[in-house]
ZAMARGU-4260 file (C-alpha; in steps of 0.2 Angstrom, whole numbers, plus 5000, padded with zeros to 4 digits):
<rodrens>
0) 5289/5744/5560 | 5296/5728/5572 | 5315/5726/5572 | 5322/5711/5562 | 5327/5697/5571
5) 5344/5690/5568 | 5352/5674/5565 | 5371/5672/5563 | 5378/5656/5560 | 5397/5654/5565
10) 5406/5638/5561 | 5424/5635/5565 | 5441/5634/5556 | 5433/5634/5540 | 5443/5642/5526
15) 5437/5656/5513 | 5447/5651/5499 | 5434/5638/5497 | 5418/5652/5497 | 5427/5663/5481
20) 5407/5666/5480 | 5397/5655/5491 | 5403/5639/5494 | 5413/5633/5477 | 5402/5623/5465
25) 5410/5607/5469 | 5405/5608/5488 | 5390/5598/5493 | 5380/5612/5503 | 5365/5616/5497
30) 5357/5625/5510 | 5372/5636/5511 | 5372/5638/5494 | 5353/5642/5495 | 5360/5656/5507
35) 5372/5662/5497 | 5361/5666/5483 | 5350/5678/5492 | 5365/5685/5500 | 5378/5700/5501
40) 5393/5689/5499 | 5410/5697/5506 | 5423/5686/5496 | 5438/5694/5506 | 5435/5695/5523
45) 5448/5690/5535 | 5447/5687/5554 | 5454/5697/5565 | 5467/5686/5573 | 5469/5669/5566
50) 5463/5657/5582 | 5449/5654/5590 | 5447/5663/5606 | 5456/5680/5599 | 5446/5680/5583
55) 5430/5678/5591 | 5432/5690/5605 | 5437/5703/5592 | 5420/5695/5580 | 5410/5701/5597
60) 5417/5716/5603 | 5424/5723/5584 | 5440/5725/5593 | 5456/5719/5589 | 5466/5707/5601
65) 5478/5722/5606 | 5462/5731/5614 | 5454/5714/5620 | 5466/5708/5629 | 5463/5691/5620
70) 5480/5687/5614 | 5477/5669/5615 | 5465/5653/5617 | 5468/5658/5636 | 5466/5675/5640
75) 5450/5682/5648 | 5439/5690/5639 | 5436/5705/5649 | 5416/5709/5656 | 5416/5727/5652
80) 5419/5726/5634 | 5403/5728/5625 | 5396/5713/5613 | 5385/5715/5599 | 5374/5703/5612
85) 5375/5719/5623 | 5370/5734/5612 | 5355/5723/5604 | 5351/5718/5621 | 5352/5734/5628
90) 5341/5738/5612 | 5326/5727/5617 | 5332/5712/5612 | 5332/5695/5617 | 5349/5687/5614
95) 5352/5668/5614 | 5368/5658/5609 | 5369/5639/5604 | 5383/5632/5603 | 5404/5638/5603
100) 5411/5653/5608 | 5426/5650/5616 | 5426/5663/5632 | 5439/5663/5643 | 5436/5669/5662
105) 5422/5668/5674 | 5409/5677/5662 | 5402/5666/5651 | 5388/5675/5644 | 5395/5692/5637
110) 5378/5701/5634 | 5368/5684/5631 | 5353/5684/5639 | 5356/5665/5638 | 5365/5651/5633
115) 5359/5632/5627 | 5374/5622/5630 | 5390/5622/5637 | 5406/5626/5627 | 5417/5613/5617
120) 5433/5622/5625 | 5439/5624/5644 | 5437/5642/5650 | 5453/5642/5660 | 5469/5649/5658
125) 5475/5631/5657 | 5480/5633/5639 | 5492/5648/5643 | 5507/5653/5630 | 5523/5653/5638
130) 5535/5669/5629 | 5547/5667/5644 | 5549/5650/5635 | 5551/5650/5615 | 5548/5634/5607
135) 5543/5624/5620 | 5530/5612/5617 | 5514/5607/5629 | 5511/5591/5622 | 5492/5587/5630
140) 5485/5605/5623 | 5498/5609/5609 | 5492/5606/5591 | 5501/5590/5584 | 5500/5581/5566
145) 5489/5569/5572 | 5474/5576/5565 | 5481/5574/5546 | 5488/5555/5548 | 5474/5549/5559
150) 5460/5555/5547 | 5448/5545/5541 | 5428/5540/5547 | 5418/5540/5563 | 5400/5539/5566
155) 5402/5548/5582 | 5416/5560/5589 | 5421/5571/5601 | 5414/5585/5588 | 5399/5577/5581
160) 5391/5575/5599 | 5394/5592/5603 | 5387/5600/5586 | 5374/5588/5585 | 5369/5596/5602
165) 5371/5613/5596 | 5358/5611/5578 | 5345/5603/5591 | 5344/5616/5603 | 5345/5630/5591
170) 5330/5621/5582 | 5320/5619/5598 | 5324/5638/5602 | 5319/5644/5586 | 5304/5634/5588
175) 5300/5641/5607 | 5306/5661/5599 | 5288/5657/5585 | 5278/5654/5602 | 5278/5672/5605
180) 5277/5672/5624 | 5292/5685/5623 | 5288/5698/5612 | 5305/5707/5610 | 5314/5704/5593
185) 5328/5691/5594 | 5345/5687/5590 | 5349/5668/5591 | 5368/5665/5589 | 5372/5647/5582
190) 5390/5642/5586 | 5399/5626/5578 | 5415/5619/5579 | 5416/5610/5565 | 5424/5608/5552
195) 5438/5612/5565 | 5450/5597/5565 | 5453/5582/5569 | 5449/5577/5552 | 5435/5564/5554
200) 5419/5565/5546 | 5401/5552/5547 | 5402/5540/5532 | 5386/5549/5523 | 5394/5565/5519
205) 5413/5555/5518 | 5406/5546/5503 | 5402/5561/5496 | 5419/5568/5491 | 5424/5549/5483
210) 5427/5556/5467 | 5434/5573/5474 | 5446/5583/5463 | 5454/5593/5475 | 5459/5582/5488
215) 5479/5589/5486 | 5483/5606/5489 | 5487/5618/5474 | 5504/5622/5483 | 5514/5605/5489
220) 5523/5606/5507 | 5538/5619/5502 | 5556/5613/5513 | 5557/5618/5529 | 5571/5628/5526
225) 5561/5635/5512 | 5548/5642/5524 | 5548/5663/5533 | 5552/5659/5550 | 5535/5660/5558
230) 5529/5645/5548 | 5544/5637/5555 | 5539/5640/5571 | 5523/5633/5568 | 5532/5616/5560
235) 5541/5616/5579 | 5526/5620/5588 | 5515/5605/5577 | 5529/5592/5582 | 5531/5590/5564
240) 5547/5582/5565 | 5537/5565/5574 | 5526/5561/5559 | 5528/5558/5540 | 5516/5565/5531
245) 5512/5554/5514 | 5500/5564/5500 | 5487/5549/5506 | 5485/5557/5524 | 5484/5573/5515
250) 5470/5565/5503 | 5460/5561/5517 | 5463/5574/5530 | 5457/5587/5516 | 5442/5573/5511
255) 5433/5572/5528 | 5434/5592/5530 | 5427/5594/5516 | 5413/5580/5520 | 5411/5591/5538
260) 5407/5606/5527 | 5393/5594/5520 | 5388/5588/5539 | 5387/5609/5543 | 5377/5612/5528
265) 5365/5597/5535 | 5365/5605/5553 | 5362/5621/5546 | 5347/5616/5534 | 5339/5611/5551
270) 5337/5624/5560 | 5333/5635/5546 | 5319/5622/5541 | 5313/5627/5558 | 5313/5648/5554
275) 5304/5644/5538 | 5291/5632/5546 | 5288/5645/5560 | 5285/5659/5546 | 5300/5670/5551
280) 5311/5670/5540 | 5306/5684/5529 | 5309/5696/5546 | 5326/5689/5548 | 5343/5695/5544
285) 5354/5678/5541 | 5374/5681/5544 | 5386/5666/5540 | 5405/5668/5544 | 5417/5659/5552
290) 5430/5664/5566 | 5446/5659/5553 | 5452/5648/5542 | 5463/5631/5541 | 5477/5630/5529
295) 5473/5611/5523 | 5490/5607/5518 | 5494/5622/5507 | 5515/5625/5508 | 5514/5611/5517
300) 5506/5621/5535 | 5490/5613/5542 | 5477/5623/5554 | 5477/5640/5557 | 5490/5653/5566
305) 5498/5662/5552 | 5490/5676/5540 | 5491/5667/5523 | 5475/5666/5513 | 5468/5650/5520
310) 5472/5653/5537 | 5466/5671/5539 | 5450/5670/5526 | 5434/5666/5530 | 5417/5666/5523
315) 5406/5680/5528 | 5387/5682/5519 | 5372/5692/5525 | 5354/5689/5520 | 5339/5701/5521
320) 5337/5719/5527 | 5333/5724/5511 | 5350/5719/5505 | 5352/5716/5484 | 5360/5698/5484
325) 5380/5704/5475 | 5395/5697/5479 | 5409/5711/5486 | 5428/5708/5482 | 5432/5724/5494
330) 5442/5716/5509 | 5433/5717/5524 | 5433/5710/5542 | 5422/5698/5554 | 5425/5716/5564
335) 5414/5725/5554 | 5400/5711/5559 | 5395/5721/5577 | 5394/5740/5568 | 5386/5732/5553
340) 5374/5721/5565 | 5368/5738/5577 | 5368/5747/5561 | 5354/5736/5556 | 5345/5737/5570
345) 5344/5756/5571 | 5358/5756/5585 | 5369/5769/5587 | 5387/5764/5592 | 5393/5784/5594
350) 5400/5778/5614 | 5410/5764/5610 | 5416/5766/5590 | 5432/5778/5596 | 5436/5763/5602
355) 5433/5750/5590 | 5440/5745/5575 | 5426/5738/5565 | 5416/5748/5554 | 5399/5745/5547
360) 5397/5734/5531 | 5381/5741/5524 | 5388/5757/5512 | 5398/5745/5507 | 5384/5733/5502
365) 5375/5747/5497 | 5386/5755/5485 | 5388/5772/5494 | 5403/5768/5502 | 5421/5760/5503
370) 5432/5751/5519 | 5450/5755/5525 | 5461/5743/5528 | 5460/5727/5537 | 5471/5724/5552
375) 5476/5708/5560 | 5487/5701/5574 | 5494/5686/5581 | 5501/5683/5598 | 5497/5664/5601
380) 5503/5647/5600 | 5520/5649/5589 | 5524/5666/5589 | 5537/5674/5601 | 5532/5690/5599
385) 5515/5699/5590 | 5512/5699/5574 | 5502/5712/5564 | 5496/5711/5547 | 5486/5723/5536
390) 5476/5720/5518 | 5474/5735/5507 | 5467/5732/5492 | 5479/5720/5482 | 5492/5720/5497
395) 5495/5710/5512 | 5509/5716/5523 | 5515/5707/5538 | 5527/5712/5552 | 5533/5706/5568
400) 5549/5712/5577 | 5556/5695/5578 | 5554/5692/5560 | 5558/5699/5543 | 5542/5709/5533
405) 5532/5700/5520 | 5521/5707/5508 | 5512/5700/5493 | 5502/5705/5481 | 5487/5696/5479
410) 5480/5700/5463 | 5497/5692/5455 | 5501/5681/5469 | 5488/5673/5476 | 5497/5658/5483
415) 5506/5671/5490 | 5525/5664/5486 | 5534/5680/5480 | 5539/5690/5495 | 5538/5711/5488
420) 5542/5719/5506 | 5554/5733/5497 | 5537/5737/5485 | 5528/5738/5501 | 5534/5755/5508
425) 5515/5764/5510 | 5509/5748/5519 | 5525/5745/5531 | 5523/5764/5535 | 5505/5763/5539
430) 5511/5745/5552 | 5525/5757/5560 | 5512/5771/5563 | 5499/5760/5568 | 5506/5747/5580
435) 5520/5749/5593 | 5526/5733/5593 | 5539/5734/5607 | 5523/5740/5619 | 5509/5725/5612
440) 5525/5714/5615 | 5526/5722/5633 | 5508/5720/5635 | 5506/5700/5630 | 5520/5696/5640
445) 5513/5705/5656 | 5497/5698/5651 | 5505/5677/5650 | 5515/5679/5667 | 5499/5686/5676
450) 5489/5670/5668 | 5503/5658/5673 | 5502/5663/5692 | 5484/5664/5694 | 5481/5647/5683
455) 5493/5635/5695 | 5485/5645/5712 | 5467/5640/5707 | 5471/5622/5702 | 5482/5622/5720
460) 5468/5614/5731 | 5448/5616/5727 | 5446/5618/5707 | 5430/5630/5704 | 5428/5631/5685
465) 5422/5641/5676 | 5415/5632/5662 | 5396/5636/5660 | 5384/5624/5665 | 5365/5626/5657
470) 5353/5623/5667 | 5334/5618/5661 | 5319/5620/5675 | 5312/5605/5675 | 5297/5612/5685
475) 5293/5625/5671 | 5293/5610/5656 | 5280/5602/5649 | 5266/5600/5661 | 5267/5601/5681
480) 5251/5605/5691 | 5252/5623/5695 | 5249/5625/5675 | 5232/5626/5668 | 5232/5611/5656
485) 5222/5619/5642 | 5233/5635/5641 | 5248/5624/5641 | 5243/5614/5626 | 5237/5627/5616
490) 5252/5640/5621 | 5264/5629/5616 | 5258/5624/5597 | 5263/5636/5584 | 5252/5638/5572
495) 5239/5637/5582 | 5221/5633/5573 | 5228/5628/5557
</rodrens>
């Protein structure tokens, strides 16, 4: 029997809160919610580090940031860490990405065999944190509340023009994969960056959420002096103190997100209207997640960066396989996604798994199994020092040496308002046992000073980035003269004689 191919669809900032069981009823996705009906649906999974670059390295690898190395939205992503893109292609697969991915470093494919478009971010270590100097702002890279008040509608954006890219190469590619001129399985990784802020969305889908009913947060904006001192930080680190926000920015900040869920759902239905009109979507497993979440105004916090529910929560569904379409309430993590990927193709994962800290979903789904605890960590934008977070169960437990403990219970909690760290005593033992705070501090710092130096020598003179540049060969497109004209034509159409 021929391997599945795989399609995983990741989207960007897109928090889980709003999938309790597929996307919530009021959210206009129908292809997603199409999806999520013939899906195993994880309803609490959280990334493993809540910002981009971290979270997705440790989605690849099933690694958490303190065995990346990808503390940050700068640190390289290093070559010899094993991606689910390696062990399927090391498998016989062919492995494509469309789309974000956010690698840092002069390795910008990380087991892809290839790559459709360039990446939304820079691949530098331009974007360095600085732990040498708490608090300080980098205003031309630095998140800023500028996004909320300056929401509203655009027809094009910065965003749109890169995601628009992203559905129409994957759709071209899924369309080249039908031609079956490489017969290997595939695995086609479709990456987009909304509905990542700014907060700006096409009038089509805007208009969408007019009559919206959760256009404010369920929690209002707590005091500053009300907040844990990480979310303090993150106030500092926004520039908070620059704008007002009114509950009118919040309305539309939080419409157009939603309305870019909508525009996602649309981008989506297209390239999947390409796997069914090519016949393969019955040998394809479908993943959906998202590398973290996005606070939208809840307590008051926007983006990402801390381990609350809406920052740390993302959607995570899994079509076919066999699977029976259930929805799971057993917190999980997008690390699981690489084990429960080569697990699903037959892969065996013994070399590396000491080493990992993902473990495969599919006892879970199939009801002959459980899942340990989740971990996370932080050690970005914000924070002076790491923090590490576990999910057991009911129970969230945070830690940081710079900060006091939190812990919440989550079944009575959700909003996660009544800090229970003296009820937490299993959990905060299983932190001190698991992490050594002081030596992760150690490391990141090491790690930022090393970045700092290199960074300033390599924009001192000639710049060679490192961003990835795809290339197209025009001589191999279309029709040149050494091709036979009638093998051309009649290679290229799929069906063919239909």
């Amino acid at each position: 029997m021929s391997k599945p191919n795989i399609l995983i669809f990741m989207v960007d900032q897109l928090n889980g809160t709003l999938f309790p069981d597929g996307p919530a009823d009021w959210l206009h996705a129908p292809n997603l919610k199409a999806l999520a009906a013939r899906s195993v649906r994880f309803a609490r999974s959280y990334t493993a580090s809540p910002l981009c670059a971290p979270g997705r390295a440790s989605f690849m690898s099933g690694q958490l940031p303190s065995r990346t190395g990808v503390y940050d939205n700068a640190a390289e992503f290093r070559s010899d860490i094993p991606t689910y893109a390696h062990h399927l292609r090391r498998a016989g697969y062919q492995t494509c990405l469309s789309g974000k991915m956010h690698f840092v470093g002069p390795d910008q494919l990380h087991g892809f065999e290839q790559r459709l478009t360039t990446d939304i971010y820079p691949a530098d270590f331009g974007w360095t944190p600085d732990y040498r100097k708490p608090g300080e702002r980098i205003d031309w890279w630095y998140h800023n509340m500028a996004s909320v008040t300056g929401a509203g509608v655009a027809e094009i954006s910065n965003q749109m023009e890169y995601d628009d890219e992203v559905a129409f190469h994957a759709r071209a590619k899924v369309y080249d994969l039908a031609r079956g001129k490489d017969k290997r399985p595939w695995m086609l990784t479709v990456s987009f960056t909304h509905p990542h802020d700014p907060y700006v969305a096409r009038r089509k889908y805007w208009d969408m959420y007019a009559d919206c009913a959760h256009l404010l947060p369920e929690v209002p904006a707590l005091d500053y002096a009300d907040h844990d001192s990480h979310s303090q930080r993150i106030f500092d680190a926004n520039d908070w103190r620059s704008y007002t926000i009114e509950d009118e920015h919040i309305r539309r900040a939080r419409r157009a997100y939603f309305a870019n869920i909508s525009y996602l759902d649309d981008k989506i239905g297209e390239v999947m209207e390409a796997l069914r009109g090519t016949r393969a979507e019955e040998n394809t497993i479908i993943l959906f997640v998202s590398d973290h979440g996005d606070m939208l105004g809840e307590r008051g916090l926007w983006y990402k960066m801390n381990f609350f529910e809406g920052s740390s929560r993302v959607p995570l569904m899994i079509a076919g396989a066999g699977l029976a379409p259930q929805r799971i309430d057993t917190p999980v993590s997008t690390m699981d996604v690489t084990p429960t990927l080569a697990d699903l193709a037959g892969i065996d994962l013994a070399e590396v798994m000491p080493w990992s800290d993902g473990e495969s979903l599919l006892p879970l789904a199939r009801g002959t199994g459980g899942h340990g605890p989740v971990c996370m960590e932080y050690a970005a934008e914000a924070s002076i020092a790491p923090l590490v977070c576990v999910v057991d169960g009911d129970w969230k437990y945070s830690a940081c040496w710079a900060d006091a403990p939190m812990a919440f219970n989550l079944a009575d909690d959700p909003h996660e308002l009544t800090n229970r760290a003296d009820e937490a005593g299993e959990l905060a033992a299983f932190v001190a046992e698991k992490w050594d705070l002081q030596a992760f501090d150690d490391a990141v710092r090491a790690s930022q000073a090393r970045r700092w130096v290199v960074y300033e020598a390599l924009r001192n003179g000639a710049y060679f980035p490192w961003d990835f540049q795809p290339l197209q060969k025009a001589s191999e497109r279309y029709m040149r003269n050494h091709m036979d004209l009638n093998i051309v034509e009649s290679s290229n159409r799929f069906p063919r004689g239909e």
